[in-house]
N, C-alpha and C positions, 0 to 999 in steps of 0.2 A: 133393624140392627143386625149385624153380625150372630154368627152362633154363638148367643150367651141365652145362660139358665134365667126363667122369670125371673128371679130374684136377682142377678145383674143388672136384668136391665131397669128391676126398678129401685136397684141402688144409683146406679147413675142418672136417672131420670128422679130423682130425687135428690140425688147433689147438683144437677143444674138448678134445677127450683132454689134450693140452696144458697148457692151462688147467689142467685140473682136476686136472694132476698137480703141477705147480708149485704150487700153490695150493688144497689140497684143502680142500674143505666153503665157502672163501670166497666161492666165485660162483654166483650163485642164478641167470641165465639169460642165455645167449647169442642172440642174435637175428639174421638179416640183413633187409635190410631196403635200402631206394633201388633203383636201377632193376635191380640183380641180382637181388631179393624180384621185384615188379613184372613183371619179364620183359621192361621195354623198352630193356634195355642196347644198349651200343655193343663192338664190339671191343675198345675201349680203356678200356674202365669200368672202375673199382674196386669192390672187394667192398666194402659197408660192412658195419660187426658193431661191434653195442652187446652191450659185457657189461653186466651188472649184478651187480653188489658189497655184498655186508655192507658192509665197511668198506674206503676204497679206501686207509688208510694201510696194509692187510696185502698190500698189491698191490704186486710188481716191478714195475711199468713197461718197466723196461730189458727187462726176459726178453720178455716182451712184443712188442716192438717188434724185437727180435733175429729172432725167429719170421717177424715182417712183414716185416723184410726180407728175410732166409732166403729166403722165398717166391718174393719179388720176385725173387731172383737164379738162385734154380733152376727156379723155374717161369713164371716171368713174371706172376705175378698180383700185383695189388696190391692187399693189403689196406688200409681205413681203419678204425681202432677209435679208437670212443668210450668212455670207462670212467666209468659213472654208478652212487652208492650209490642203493641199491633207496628211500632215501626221497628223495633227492634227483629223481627221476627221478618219483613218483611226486609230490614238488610238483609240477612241468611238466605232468602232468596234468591235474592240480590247477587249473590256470591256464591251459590251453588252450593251451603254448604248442605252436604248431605242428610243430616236430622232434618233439615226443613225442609227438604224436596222430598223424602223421604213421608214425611206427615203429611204433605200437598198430596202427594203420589194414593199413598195406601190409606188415608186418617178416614174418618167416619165422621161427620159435622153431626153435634149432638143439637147442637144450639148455636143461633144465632140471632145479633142485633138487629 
């Protein structure tokens, strides 16, 4: 992984386990990616992390984002997640739009189906 403190990486390495326990089989790949991938963070950066999803109505949200906060209050990291279906995301590709070629480009694959 990228330059992050042990404790990054084994907050994200413990939100993919995560993930994949609330949600089993539903999520085909976690990624990070922005200037935490990159490596040109700040102190005060946030993690970003795009999942990707079969289908995002079988998705908690809420558990989710309970996780992110969690984090936030025991560890001080702050995660951002994006939650895009694998065809969803794979239009944006499609189309050049810049956040997806972007996370293709620079993203760091945490996990995969």
């Amino acid at each position: 992984m990228p330059d992050l403190t042990n404790t990054e990486q084994e907050v994200l390495k413990y939100f993919v386990h995560y993930l994949n326990k609330i949600h089993p089989g539903e999520i085909t790949k976690v990624l990070l990616y922005g200037s935490r991938a990159r490596g040109d963070h700040r102190l005060d950066s946030d993690m970003d992390v795009l999942i990707l999803v079969k289908d995002k109505k079988n998705i908690d949200r809420d558990k989710i984002y309970d996780f992110v906060l969690d984090s936030e209050l025991e560890h001080g990291i702050d995660i951002s997640v994006n939650i895009y279906e694998n065809e969803q995301f794979n239009k944006l590709l499609q189309i050049n739009a810049p956040f997806a070629t972007n996370v293709v480009k620079e993203g760091e694959t945490l996990w995969t189906l």
